[in-house]
Structure formats: C-alpha cells, structure tokens
C-alpha positions in Angstrom: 1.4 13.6 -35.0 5.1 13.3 -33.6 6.2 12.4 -36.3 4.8 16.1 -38.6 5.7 18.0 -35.2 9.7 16.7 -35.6 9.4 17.4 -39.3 8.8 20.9 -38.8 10.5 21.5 -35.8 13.7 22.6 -37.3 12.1 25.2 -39.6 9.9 26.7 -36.3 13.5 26.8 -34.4 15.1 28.6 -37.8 12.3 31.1 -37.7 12.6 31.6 -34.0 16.2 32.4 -34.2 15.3 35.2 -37.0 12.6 36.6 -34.6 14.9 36.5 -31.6 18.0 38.5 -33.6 15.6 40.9 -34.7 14.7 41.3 -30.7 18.1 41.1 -29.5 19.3 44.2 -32.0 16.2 46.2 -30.7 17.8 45.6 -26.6 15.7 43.0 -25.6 17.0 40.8 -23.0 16.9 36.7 -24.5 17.1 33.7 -21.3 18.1 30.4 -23.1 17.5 27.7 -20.8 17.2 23.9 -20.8 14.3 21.4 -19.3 13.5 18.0 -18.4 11.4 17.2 -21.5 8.8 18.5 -23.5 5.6 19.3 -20.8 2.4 16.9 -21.4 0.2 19.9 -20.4 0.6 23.2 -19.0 -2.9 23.4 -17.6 -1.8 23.8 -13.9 -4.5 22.1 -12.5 -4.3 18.7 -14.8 0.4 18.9 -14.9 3.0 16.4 -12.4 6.1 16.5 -13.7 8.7 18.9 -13.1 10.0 20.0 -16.3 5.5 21.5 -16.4 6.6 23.1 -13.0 9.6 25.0 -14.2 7.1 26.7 -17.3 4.6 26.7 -14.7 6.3 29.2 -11.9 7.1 31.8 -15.3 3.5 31.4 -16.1 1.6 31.6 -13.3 1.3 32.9 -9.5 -0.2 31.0 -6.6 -1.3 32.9 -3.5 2.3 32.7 -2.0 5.9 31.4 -4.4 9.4 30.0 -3.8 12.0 32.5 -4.1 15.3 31.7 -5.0 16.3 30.5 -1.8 13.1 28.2 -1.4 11.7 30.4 0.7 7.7 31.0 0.9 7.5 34.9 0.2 4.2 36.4 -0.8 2.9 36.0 -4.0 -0.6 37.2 -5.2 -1.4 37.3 -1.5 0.7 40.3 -0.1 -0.4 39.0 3.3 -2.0 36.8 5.2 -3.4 35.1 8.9 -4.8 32.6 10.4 -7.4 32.0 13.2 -6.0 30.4 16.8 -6.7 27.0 16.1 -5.1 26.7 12.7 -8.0 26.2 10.8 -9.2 29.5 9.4 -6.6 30.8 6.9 -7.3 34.5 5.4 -5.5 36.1 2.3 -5.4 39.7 1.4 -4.6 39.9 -2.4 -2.3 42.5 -4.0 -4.6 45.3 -5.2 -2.4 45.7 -8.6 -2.8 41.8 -9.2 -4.4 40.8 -12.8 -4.3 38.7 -15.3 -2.0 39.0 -19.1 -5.0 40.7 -20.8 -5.1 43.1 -18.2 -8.2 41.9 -16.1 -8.4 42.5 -12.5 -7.6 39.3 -10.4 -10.2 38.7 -8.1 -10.0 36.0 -5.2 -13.6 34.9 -6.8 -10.9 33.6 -9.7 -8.9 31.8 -7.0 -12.6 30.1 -5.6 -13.3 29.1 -9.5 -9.4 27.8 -9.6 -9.8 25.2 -6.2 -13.3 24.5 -7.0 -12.0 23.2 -10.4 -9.4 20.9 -9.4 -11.3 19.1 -6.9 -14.0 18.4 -8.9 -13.8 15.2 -10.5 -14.5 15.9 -13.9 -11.4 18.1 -13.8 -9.5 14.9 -13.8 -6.7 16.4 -11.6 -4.3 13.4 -10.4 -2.6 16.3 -7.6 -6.4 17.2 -6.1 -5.7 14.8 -3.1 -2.9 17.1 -2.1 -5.8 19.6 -1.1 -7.6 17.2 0.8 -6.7 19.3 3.8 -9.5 21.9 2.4 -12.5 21.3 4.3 -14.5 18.9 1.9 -12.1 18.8 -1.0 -11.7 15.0 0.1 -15.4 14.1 -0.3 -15.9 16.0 -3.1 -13.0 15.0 -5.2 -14.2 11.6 -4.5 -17.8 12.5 -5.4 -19.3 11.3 -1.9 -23.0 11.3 -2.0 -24.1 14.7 -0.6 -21.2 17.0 -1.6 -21.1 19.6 -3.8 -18.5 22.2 -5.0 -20.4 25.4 -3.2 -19.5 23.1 0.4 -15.3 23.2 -1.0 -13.8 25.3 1.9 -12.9 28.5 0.0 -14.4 31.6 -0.5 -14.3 35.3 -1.4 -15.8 37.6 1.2 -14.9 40.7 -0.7 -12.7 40.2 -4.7 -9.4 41.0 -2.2 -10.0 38.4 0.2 -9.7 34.8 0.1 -10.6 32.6 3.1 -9.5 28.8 3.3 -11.0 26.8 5.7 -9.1 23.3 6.5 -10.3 20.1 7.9 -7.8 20.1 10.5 -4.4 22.3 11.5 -1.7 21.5 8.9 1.5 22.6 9.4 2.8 22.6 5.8 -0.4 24.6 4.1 1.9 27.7 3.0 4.5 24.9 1.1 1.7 23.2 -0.6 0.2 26.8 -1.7 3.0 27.1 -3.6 2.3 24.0 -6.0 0.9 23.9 -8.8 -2.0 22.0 -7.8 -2.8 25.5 -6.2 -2.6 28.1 -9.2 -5.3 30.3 -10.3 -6.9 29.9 -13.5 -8.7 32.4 -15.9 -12.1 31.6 -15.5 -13.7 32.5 -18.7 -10.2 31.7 -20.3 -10.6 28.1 -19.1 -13.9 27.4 -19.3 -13.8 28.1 -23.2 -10.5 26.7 -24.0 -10.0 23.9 -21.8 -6.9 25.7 -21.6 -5.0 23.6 -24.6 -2.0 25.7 -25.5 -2.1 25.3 -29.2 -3.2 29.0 -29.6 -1.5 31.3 -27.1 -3.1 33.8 -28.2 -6.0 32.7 -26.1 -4.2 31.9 -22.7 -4.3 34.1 -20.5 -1.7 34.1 -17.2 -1.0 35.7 -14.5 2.7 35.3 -13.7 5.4 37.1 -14.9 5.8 35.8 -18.2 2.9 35.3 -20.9 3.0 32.1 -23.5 4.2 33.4 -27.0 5.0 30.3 -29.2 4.5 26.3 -28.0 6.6 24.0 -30.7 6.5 20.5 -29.3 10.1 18.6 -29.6 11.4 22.5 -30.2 11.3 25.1 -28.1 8.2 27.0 -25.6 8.9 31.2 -25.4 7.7 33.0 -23.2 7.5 36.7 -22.8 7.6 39.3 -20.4 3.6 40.0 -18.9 3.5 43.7 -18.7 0.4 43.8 -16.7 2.2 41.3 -14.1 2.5 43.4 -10.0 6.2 43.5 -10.2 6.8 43.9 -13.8 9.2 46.6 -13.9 11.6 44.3 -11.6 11.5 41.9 -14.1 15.0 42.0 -15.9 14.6 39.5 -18.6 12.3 39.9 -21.6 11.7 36.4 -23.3 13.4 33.4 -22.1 12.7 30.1 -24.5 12.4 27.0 -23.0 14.3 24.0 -24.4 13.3 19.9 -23.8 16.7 18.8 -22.9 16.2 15.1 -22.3 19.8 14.0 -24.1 21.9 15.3 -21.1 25.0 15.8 -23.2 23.7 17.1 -26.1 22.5 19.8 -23.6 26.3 20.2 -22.3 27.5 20.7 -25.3 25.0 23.3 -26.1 26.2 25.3 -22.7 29.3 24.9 -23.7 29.1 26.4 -27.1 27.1 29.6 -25.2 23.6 28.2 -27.0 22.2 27.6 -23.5 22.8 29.6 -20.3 21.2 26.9 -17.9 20.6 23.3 -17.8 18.4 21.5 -15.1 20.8 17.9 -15.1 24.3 17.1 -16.0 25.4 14.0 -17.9 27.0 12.0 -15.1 29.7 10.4 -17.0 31.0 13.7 -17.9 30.4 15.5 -14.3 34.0 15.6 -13.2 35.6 16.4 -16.9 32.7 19.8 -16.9 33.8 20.6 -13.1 37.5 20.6 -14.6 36.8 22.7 -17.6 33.9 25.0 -16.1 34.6 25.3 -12.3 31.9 27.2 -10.7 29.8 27.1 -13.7 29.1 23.1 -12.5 26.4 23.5 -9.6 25.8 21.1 -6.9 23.3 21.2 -4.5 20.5 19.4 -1.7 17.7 18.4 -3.3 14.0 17.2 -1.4 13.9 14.2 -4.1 13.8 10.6 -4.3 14.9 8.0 -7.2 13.2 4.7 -7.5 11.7 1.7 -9.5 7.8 1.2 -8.9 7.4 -2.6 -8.5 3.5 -3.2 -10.0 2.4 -4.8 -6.6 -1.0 -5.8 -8.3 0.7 -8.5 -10.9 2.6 -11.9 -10.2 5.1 -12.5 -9.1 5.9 -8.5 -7.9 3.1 -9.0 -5.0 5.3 -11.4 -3.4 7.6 -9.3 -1.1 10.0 -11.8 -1.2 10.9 -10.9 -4.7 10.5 -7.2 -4.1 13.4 -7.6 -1.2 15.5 -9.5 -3.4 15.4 -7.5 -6.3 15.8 -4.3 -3.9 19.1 -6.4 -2.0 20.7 -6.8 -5.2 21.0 -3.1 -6.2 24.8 -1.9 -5.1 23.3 1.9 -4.6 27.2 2.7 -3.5 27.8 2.0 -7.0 25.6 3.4 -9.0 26.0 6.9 -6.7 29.2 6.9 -7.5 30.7 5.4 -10.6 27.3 6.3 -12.7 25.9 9.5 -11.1 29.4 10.7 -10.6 29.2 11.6 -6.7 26.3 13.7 -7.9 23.5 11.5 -5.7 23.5 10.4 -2.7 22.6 6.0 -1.9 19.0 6.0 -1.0 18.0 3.1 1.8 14.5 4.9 2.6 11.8 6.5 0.9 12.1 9.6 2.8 15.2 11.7 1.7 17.4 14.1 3.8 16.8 17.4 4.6 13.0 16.3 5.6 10.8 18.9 8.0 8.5 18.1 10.4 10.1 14.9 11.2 13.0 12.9 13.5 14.7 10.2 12.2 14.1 8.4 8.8 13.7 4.7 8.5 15.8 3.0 6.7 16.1 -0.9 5.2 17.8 -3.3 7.3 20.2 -4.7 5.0 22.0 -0.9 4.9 25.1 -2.1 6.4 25.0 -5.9 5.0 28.3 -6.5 2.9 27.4 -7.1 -1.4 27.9 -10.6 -0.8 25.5 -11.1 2.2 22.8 -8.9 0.4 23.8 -11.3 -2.6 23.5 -14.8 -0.6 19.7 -13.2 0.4 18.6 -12.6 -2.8 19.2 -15.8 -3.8 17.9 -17.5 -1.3 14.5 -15.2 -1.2 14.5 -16.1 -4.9 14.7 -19.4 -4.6 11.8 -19.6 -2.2 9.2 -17.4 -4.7 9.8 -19.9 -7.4 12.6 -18.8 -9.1 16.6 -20.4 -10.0 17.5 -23.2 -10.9 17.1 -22.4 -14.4 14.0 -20.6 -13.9 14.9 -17.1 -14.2 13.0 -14.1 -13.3 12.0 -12.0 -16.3 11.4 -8.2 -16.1 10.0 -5.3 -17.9 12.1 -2.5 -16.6 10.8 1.0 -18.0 12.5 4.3 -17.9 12.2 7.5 -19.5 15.2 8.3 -22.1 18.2 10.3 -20.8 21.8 8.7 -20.5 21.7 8.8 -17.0 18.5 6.4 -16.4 20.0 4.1 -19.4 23.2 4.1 -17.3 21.5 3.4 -14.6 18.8 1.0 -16.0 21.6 -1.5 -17.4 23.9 -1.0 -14.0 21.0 -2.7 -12.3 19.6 -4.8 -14.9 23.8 -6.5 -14.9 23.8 -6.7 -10.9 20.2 -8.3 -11.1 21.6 -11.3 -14.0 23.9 -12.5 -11.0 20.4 -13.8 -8.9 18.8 -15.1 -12.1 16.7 -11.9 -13.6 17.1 -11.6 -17.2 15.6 -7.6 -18.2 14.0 -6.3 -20.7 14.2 -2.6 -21.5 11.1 -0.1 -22.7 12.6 3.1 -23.6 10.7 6.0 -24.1 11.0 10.0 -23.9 9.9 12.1 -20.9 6.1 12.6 -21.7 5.4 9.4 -23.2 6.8 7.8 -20.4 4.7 9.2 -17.5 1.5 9.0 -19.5 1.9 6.0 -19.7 2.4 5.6 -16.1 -0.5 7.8 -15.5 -2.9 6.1 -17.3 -2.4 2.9 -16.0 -0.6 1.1 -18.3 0.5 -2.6 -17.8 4.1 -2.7 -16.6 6.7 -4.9 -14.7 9.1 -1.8 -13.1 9.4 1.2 -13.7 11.7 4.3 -13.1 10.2 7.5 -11.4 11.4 10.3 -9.1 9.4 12.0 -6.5 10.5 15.4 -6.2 8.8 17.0 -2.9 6.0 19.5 -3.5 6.2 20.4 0.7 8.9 19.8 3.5 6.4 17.3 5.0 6.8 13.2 5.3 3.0 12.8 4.5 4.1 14.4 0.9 6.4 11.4 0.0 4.3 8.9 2.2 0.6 9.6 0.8 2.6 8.2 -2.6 1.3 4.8 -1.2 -2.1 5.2 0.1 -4.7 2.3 -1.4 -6.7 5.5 -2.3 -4.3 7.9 -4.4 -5.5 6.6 -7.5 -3.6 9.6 -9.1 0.3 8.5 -7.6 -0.1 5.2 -6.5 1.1 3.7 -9.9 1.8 0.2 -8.5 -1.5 -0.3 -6.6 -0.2 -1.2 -3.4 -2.8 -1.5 -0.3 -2.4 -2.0 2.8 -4.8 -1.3 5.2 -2.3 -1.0 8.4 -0.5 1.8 6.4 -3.7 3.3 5.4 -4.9 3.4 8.8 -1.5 5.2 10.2 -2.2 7.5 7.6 -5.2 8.7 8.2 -4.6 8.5 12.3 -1.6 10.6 11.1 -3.7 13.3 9.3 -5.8 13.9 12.7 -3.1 14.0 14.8 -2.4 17.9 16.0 0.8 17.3 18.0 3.8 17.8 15.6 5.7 14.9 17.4 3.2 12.8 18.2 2.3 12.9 14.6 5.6 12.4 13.4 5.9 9.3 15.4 3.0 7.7 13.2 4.7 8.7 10.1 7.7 7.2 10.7 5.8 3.6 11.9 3.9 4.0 8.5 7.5 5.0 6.8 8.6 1.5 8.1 6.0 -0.4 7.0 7.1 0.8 3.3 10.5 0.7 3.4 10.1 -2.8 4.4 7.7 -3.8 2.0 9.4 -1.7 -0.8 6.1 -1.4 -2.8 8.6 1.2 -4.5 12.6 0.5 -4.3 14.4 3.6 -3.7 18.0 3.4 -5.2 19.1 7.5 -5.2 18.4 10.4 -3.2 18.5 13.3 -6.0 21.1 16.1 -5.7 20.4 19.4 -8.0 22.7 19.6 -10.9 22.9 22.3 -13.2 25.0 24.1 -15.4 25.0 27.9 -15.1 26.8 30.7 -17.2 28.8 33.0 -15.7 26.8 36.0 -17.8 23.2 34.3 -15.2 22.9 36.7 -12.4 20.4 35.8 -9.3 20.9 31.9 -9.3 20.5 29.9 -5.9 19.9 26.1 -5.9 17.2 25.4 -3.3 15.7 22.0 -1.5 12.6 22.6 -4.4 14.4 23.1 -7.4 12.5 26.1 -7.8 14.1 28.2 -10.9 11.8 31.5 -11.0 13.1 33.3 -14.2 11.7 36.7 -12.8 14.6 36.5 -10.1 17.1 36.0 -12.2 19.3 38.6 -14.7 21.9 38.4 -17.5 25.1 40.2 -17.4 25.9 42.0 -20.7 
C-alpha cells in the first residue's frame, strides 16, 4: 500500500498546487508548514506522537488549550471551578461551541469522548494519563465490577461538565489540554471509527476542518466556519507537510516553499543562523532524548551492561559537535524547566572524566560476560532523519571502543513507533518523550510495571512502583515531590531508559509568519498565528 500511496503522491501534490493557486488568486490566505512525519492516526483518542499533536490542536478543542506562550487559556470551557478539596472540577462550556457540520456541542459529547478512551476496547495507549478520573483506572483495566456509567464525568445540564478525581492533582488543567482529552463526535465516531480516508465524514471541532489526507504528501486543512472564534482566525488553509529529511525541509524554507519547520538539520544549524538570522529559532523545550534498553531480554536485564553502555556515551559531544549546541547533555530522565518539583537527580558518573567513564565500562563489561573477544552485539533502532543517524553512528563508534559491534534498523517516523507500540522484538531503541504536563509523574509513570501503553522496554520494579503509587496519594506538594525524586533515582540509576539529550525547540520561521512564540510544549496553534502580505 506504501508503495501505490508514493506512486501517486506526486500527481495528488501537482493537483493540490492547482487547487491552491486557484484559492490564492481568489484572497485566500495558504500556511505552508512542515512536521515530524506522516501521523499513524488522527483519532485523538488512539494518537502519541507529536507530529499527530500538531494536526491535532488545528483539528480539535479540549475543554481548555495552550496558547502561544504555553499558557492554559480557555478553550471549549469559557470557565471553570473547583470544590475546596480539589476533587470536584466544574466546566461551563461556551454557548457558541459546535462541531464542523454545525451541530451544537454538548458536554454529553465530552462524557461520550472520556468514557471512550478509558474503555478498553478503545485500545487507547494515553488512557492511563486519566487515571486521576475517579474509576478511569479500574475501568481501563477492566476490574471486575466497573463499568463506564461509574467513569467520573458527567453532564448535569449540555453546558456543564463535572470531573470528579480520585484525589487532588495539581496538574489536571495541563493534562486537559492533551490529546488524550479531546472531544469526539459521537455519532461521527461511532460510524466511522474515525478513519480519515474520507473527510468528508469527519467531523471536528477546532478551528480547522480536514480537507484532503495524502499519506507520504501533504494533509490540508481548512478554516471551520462554525468554530467560536472563527472570525479571529487569519489563516484560511494551512497544508501540512511530513518533513522527516531535515534538510530537504531547509532547503524548502529557503526557497519560500515552506514558512515553518518543526527541526533543523544540526549539521547545518550555524551556516542557517548565518544566512537567516532571526528566522533560526531556539528555544526550552519540556523534552527528553533517549535509547529504550529492552529490560525483558538478555543480556539488557543485566544493569551492569545498561550502566556501561550508558558510561560510554560522550553526551558533551554529541550536544555539541552533532546537534550543533541546539540540545542540551541529558544525565537524568527528568529535563529542566520541570514544575512541581526541587532538584533533579542526576547519574553519578556526571562529572567522571571520558577515560574513567571508559575504564568502567570496560570493566562492568567484562564482568556481564563480555571482552575478550566476545563482543556485545546490538540492534540499535531509530526513526529516519539525519539527526538520529548522526546520532545513532556517534554512539554506535564510541560504543566499538568497550567491545559493542551495532547493528542499525532504520525506518521512517510511523513505522518506527508502531513498531515500538506494538511490541515488537528489539535490542535499543531511539525515542523522545516530549512532556504532555509540567509534572515529574508525566516523565516518571514512563516506567511503571503497569503502563503497558509507554513502558516499551518492560521494566518492573516493584520499589519504584510502590513510590509511585505512595506518590499519587500524597496531597502535600513537597512531600510528594520528595517521593518522586527517590523514585527518579531509582531510574536514573537503573537506566531502564538512557537519556543522552535534553531537547531544545528548533524551528525555522519566515519573516512573512506573524504570532509565533516557542513555548516549554511545543504547542504551534495555527489559529494564533498570521501571514504578512
């Protein structure tokens, strides 16, 4: 099926370009803008990547959004409270909120939307990020004795939404803004499944409707006229572009055929801030680089070899001589700019000179099994762009000097975390954790024995578990954050996952691109933005 979609791709794009000349002459306003990949899905409820969030945020509305300045700022919800003890959350919808085909949105459609992500059939790998929803846990887990009508959400009136939580939590408002928590057409999704092949039957509620889906092409999306804040909307259609082949991208902003890109191409990062100045943006980002170790097969369960291979990585390098400057060295799983917490823990060896980290490795190595002519052979998977294959063979070189010989599995964007998702057998793998909430549990439930969805290399441990969970009861903000940061040790010791880069935000924006920020999220909402004539 690939193989007829990039057959025909090139004769969609020519026909796109005709349609999009014929809408430019007539005044409408055209966004060009890059992304990560091609989405898997763009069913909100089933997506995990963020190149599905950036379509998703044009698409859709949650009960409160990210503005430019990653901000929470109403959304559907025009307002909202909550009772004394934290628990009781009440929502007043917009009265002008409905959906693309012009149906009223009712908070009955937001009830239909939670219920269906935490049931199981749904399939959702982000439902245990509403586990704070009184009985979304048990029922997502199908615990004898729960049902969906128990889920702690309902409509008292089609303008009100209530959310009733197991316990306070202080980040509810950041995760409302995921996807995890967007509405869904009811009778739109029941029918459909809501499979974009036809968008004529999708029906949305953000501020852009889907108009064309052309996998390895393009995704276009047009202005919703029935969306609240329509008339502030300044751009008409903005077309989507997977954007995986970083400088192919570059050369497409440079040449005006793109007004945005969400990455730079390292190796080129300080000849584009030469020739484009301002036009190069840098920024924070709430993100985290690593390899998943596959803590369930020999000899990765051994933490021996999981510390060596984690020694041996010169993170000051790659930061700098194959990222450019553009990432910062990662020692931690948490990454800077973290709320709700104190002070990140960090691996031991930070400060430890090449050669000592070197002499380790070797020596941890040698006592799992391995030297002595016996090398260590991995599988190291990553998703294709010239920044992970940069980074891929920088390691894989620096690992050669303790005795690992590496393999490489190369695959584009989708394939890649499919894979991943659905269990397949690997050695190590790349993946990035980009924060959904300001919160340590978001980057530390990654390793819970029970997150079947996230915890890709099946590690367990019961300690950890058990922190987490103590964590998750705990009301006092620093009290709690104290238990975080002893389970945040116990991982960044046993480096079930390796982080090697904290993530900066890199993008390339045209001078003509009114509204831009960068923001800790990454968040992109075309509806804030503008193009200068």
């Amino acid at each position: 099926m690939l193989d007829v979609t990039r057959r025909h791709a090139p004769f969609a794009f020519a026909a796109l370009l005709a349609t999009l000349r014929a809408a430019a002459a007539q005044g409408s306003v055209i966004f060009h803008r890059g992304n990560d990949g091609d989405p898997e899905t763009l069913d909100p409820h089933r997506t995990s990547t963020v190149a599905e969030a950036h379509l998703l945020r044009d698409l859709r509305e949650g009960l409160v959004i990210h503005n430019m300045r990653g901000e929470v700022v109403p959304g559907v919800a025009e307002s909202w409270t909550a009772s004394a003890d934290g628990k009781l959350w009440r929502f007043s919808l917009r009265a002008n909120a409905k959906w693309s085909n012009g149906d009223p949105l009712r908070a009955s459609d937001f009830v239909y939307s939670f219920k269906r992500i935490v049931d199981p059939e749904t399939g959702a790998k982000y439902a245990n990020l509403l586990y704070p929803i009184r009985k979304a846990e048990a029922i997502h887990k199908a615990a004898i004795g729960s049902s969906l009508d128990e889920l702690g959400v309902r409509a008292p009136d089609e303008r009100t939404l209530e959310i009733e939580l197991e316990r306070p939590t202080p980040y509810l408002l950041e995760l409302l803004t995921h996807q995890s928590a967007l509405p869904v057409h009811p009778a739109t999704a029941a029918k459909a499944g809501l499979a974009p092949a036809d968008p004529r039957s999708w029906v949305t509620n953000g501020a852009y409707r889907l108009k064309e889906f052309i996998p390895n092409s393009h995704i276009r999306l047009d202005r919703n006229p029935h969306f609240h804040d329509a008339a502030d909307v300044k751009i008409d259609t903005v077309i989507f572009y997977p954007a995986p082949d970083l400088a192919a991208a570059a050369r497409r902003f440079q040449a005006g055929e793109l007004q945005l890109t969400t990455d730079i191409p390292a190796e080129q990062f300080k000849e584009l801030r030469r020739k484009l100045g301002e036009q190069v943006r840098i920024g924070p980002y709430l993100a985290t680089y690593f390899l998943i170790i596959n803590t369930a097969k020999q000899p990765f369960d051994d933490p021996r070899v999981r510390r060596a291979l984690s020694l041996q990585i010169d993170r000051d390098f790659i930061a700098d001589r194959i990222w450019g400057g553009t990432m910062l060295p990662a020692y931690g799983v948490i990454p800077p700019h973290i709320g709700n917490y104190g002070e990140r823990a960090e691996m031991d060896f930070r400060y430890a000179s090449v050669l000592e980290r070197e002499d380790e490795a070797k020596q941890l190595l040698a006592a799992a099994g391995f030297g002595n002519g016996v090398p260590l052979h991995i599988e190291l998977r990553f998703n294709t762009t010239d920044n992970n294959r940069h980074t891929a063979e920088a390691i894989a070189e620096q690992w050669h000097a303790i005795g690992v010989e590496t393999r490489f599995v190369e695959t584009d964007f989708r394939t890649h975390f499919a894979y991943l998702r659905d269990g397949g057998d690997f050695d190590v793998a790349r993946y990035g954790w980009i924060g959904d909430y300001s919160d340590p549990q978001n980057f530390l439930f990654l390793f819970q024995s029970d997150n079947a969805g996230f915890n890709i290399g099946k590690y367990a441990n019961p300690r950890f578990d058990a922190l987490m969970k103590l964590a998750a009861d705990e009301l006092d903000i620093a009290r709690r954050a104290a238990i975080l940061r002893e389970a945040d040790s116990i991982v960044t010791t046993e480096q079930p996952w390796i982080p090697v880069l904290h993530y900066s935000t890199k993008n390339l924006v045209s001078p003509k691109l009114a509204g831009f920020g960068q923001n800790l999220r990454g968040a992109i909402p075309t509806r804030f933005l503008s193009l200068k004539a």
